[in-house]
N, C-alpha and C positions, 0 to 999 in steps of 0.2 A: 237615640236610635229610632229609626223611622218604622212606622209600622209595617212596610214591605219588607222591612231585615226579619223585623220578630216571623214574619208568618214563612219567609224563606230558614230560618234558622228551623222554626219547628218542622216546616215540609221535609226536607231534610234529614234531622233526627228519626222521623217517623221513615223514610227510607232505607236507611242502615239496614234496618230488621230485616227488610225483605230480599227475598233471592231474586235473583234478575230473571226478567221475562221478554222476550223476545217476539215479537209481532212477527206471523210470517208473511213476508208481501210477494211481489212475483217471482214465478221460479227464473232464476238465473239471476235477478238483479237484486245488489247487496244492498243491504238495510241500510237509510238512515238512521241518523242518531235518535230522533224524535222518534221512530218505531221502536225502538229499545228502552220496555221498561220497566222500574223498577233501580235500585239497589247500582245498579250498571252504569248508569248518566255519574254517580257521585264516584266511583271505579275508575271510569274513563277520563272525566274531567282532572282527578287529582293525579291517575299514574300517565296519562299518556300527551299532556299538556302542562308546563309551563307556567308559574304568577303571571311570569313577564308576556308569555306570550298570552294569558288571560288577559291583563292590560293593553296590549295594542289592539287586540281583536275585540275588547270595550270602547278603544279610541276610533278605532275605525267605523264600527258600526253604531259608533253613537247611543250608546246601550245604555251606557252610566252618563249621567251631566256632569259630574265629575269623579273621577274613578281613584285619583287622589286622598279623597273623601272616608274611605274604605278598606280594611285592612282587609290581609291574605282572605284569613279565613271567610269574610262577607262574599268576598270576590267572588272564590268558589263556589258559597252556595246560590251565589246566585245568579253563575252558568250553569250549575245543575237543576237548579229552579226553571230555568230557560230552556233546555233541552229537551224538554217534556212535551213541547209542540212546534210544528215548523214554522220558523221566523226567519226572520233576516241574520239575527244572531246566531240560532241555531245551524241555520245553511252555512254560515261565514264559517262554525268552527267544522262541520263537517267539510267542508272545502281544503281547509288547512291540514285536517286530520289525513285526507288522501291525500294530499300533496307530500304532507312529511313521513308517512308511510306506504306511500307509492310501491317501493320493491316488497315490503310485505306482503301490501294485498296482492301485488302480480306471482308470486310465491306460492302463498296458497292458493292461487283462484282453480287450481285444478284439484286440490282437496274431495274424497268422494268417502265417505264411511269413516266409525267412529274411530275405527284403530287409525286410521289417518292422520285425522283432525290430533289426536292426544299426540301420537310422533311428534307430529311439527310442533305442536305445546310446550311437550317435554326438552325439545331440542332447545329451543329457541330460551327457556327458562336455563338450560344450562349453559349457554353460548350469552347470557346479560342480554339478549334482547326481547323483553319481558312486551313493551312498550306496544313496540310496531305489532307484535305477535296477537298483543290483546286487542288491538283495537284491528289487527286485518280478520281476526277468528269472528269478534263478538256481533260484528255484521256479516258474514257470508252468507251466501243464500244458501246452505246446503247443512249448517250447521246442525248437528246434530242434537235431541232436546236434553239430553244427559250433558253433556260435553261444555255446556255454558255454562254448566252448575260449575262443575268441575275445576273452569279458567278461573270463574268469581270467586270461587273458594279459594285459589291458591293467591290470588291478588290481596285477600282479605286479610293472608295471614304474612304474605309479605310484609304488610304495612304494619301488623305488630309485632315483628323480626325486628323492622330497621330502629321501631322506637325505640326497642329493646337496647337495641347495639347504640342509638344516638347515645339514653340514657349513661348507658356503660363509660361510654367516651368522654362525658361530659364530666363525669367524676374522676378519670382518669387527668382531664386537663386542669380539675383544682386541684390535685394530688401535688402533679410537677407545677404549677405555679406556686404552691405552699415550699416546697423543697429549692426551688429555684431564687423563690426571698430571704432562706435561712443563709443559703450558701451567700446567696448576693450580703447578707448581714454579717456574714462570719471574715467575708473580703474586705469589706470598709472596714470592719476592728482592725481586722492585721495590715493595711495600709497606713490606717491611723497609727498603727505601734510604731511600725516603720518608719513616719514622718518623724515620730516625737524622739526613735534613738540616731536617728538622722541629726538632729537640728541639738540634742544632746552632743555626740561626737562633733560638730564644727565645733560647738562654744569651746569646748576641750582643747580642740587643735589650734583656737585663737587664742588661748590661755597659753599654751606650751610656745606660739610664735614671739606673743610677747615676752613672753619670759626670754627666750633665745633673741631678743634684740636689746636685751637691758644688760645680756652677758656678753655683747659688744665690747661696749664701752669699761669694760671691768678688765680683759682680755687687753687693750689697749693699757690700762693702769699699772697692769703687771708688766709689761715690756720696761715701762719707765722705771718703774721698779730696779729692776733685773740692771737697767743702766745706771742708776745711783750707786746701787750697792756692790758695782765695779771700784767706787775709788775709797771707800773704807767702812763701809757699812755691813759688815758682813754678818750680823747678826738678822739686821733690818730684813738682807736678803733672803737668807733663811728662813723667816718667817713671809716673806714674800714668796717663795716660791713652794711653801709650804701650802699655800691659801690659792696660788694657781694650779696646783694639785690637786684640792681638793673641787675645783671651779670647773675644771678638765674631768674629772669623776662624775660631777653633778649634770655637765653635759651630756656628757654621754650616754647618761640614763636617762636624759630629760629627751635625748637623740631617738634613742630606743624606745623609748616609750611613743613617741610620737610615730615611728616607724610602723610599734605594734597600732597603733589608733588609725592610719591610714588603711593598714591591710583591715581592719575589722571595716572601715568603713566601705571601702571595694566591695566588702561581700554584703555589707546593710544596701548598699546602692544597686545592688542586683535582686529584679521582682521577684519575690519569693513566690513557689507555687501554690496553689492554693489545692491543699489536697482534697477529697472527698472525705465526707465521714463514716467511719466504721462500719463495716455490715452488722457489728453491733453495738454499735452506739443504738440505747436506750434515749428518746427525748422525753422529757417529764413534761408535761405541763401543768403551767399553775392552777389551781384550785380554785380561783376567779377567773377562768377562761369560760366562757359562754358554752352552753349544750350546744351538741353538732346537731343536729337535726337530720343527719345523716341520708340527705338529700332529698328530704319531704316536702312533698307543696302543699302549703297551706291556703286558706281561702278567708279574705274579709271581706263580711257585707257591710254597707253602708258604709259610716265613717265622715271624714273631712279631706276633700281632693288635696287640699294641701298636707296632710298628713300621711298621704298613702304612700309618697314616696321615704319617708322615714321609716316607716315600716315596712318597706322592700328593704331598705339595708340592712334590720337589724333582722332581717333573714339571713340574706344570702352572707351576712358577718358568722352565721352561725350554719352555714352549709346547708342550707334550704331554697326554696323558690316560693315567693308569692304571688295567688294574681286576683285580682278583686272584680267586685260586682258593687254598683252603688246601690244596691237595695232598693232602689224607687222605679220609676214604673220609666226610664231609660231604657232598661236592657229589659228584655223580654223572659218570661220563665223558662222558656224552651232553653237560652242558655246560661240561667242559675244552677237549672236541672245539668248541666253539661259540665259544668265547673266543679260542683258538686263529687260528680261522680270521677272527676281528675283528683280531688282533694284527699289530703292523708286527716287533717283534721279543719272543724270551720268557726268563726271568730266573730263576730258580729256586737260592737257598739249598742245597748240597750237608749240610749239615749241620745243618739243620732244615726238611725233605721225605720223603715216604715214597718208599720203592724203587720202589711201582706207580705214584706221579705220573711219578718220574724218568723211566721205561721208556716211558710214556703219551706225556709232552711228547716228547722225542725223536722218537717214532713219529710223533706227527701234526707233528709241525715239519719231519721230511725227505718225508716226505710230500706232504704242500704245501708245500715249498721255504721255511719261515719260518726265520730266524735263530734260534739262542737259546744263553743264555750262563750256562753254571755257576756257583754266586760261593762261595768259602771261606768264608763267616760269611753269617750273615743280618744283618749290621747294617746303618744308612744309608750310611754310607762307602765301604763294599764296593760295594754299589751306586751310588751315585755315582760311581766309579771306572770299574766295569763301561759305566756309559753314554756317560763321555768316551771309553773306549777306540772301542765303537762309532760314534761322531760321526767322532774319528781314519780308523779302517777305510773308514767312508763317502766321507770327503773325500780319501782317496789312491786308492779306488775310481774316483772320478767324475774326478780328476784322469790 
């Protein structure tokens, strides 16, 4: 990571805190974005613009040499890093900003007094147009100095609503894909049954077809019969027609039966439905089923790049989220400190970590009261171990 991210990532951080402040320049003509500052540039850029249209507006103004380079989050801070004074970039997005809320700002340009200014806020917050609202109020020339606080506050808590509700949603969509693999599991059994009393019932009815063609030629022997013991065998006959009797008997059952085996098989050869399970069906799970984690992100420093994707699995196997930090002087403290304070508990390899992450995690873990847990090896195992023991801890905790 280039040292322009580290000092954009900590400028940044250190803006959150503060409330937005507002340059006043001439009366009648609406502020630039580079007049506006504080807390507001990081407000503006994240609700009222676009990744994508961050990237073009990098490709166009040649901002980043390569902007590919760079995830979401770098992106960001640093067109809010850039808005802080008038540039080419900064003019480019406030260009765009009026173009794509043109009817906003011509809306309120007649705005005069505070009860005004809140009307049009509150209206526009209840009608979904949050967007245009913020960025035609947070320039006007008329603005009132209460009234900024006001918009910035309710932006600030928008954005911890949505996390809120993403969060929610997001466990909501392991729910139905776990219910959606049982049922998908419980379908292929009963398909499978279906083949095997399928392919049982032919052998049966190719048993019974053979049988009924060996009792042809038996059928024919009696006839012959029946014509000998016309001219003085009448005993022979007798027992001849006693044995076509009993062969006329044996048919007919063997008739019937095969009768019954086609109608069973008519109803085997129609898909059976697959019902839901019970609103009370109970599912048990096994007792070597891994801790849920119960949608906790956890956090590993350091480690081995080729390892860290094994240890995202044996997360998210167990209904978590991981996201790492390589503990060396790559990523910058400003966003250890940032990770940190996302994390439920933190992990860090004793033997492949630098001294200054060790010293760092520690610090902001007691700090903010977070967990975190040494491991003798950076391998999966270790860690896997390290998170049962945690689960453990938790549950004589809470017990």
């Amino acid at each position: 990571m280039s040292d322009a991210l580290q000092l954009v990532s900590s400028s940044v951080l250190e803006r959150l805190s503060q409330p937005p402040r507002v340059s006043r320049g001439e009366p009648g003509v609406r502020r630039r974005i580079w007049e506006i500052i504080g807390a507001s540039h990081c407000s503006i850029i994240g609700t009222c613009l676009t990744i994508a249209e961050l990237r073009k507006i990098a490709r166009r103004t040649r901002f980043l040499a390569d902007e590919q380079r760079y995830n979401d989050y770098h992106i960001h801070g640093l067109f809010v890093e850039a808005m802080s004074e008038d540039s080419a970039v900064s003019r480019a997005v406030q260009k765009h900003l009026d173009a794509k809320y043109e009817g906003a700002i011509r809306k309120a340009k007649a705005l005069d007094g505070e009860e005004a200014f809140l009307d049009y806020w509150e209206k526009a917050v209840d009608n979904g147009f949050v967007p245009g609202a913020y960025w035609a109020l947070i320039g006007h020339p008329r603005l009132p100095a209460g009234v900024d606080t006001r918009i910035f506050g309710d932006i600030h808590m928008m954005s911890h609503i949505c996390g809120a509700a993403h969060r929610g949603e997001a466990r909501e969509i392991a729910e139905l894909r776990r219910e959606k693999a049982e049922i998908a599991r419980r379908f292929v059994s009963l398909v499978a049954e279906r083949n095997e009393e399928i392919a049982r019932q032919r052998g049966e009815i190719a048993r019974l077809s053979a049988a009924l063609r060996e009792l042809a030629p038996l059928e024919a022997e009696c006839e012959r019969l029946r014509r000998e013991a016309t001219s003085n065998r009448r005993a022979e006959l007798d027992e001849a027609l006693r044995e076509n009797a009993i062969l006329r008997d044996d048919r007919a059952r063997l008739e019937q039966r095969l009768e019954r085996l086609l109608t069973r098989r008519s109803r085997v050869d129609a898909p059976a439905p697959v019902a839901p399970p019970p609103p009370s069906e109970i599912v048990v799970k096994p007792q070597d089923e891994p801790m849920d984690l119960c949608g906790r992100c956890l956090l590993y420093v350091g480690g081995r790049p080729r390892t860290v994707g094994r240890l995202q699995q044996i997360v998210e196997q167990r209904n978590g989220s991981l996201i790492h930090h390589d503990g060396g002087m790559e990523d910058s403290r400003a966003m250890l400190s940032e990770l940190v304070r996302r994390a439920d508990a933190v992990f860090f390899p004793v033997d492949c970590v630098s001294h200054r992450a060790v010293d760092a995690v520690k610090s902001l873990c007691e700090s903010r009261g977070i967990p975190y847990c040494p491991l003798r090896s950076a391998s999966a195992s270790a860690f896997e171990r390290a998170i049962s023991e945690l689960g453990r801890a938790e549950t004589a905790a809470s017990s």
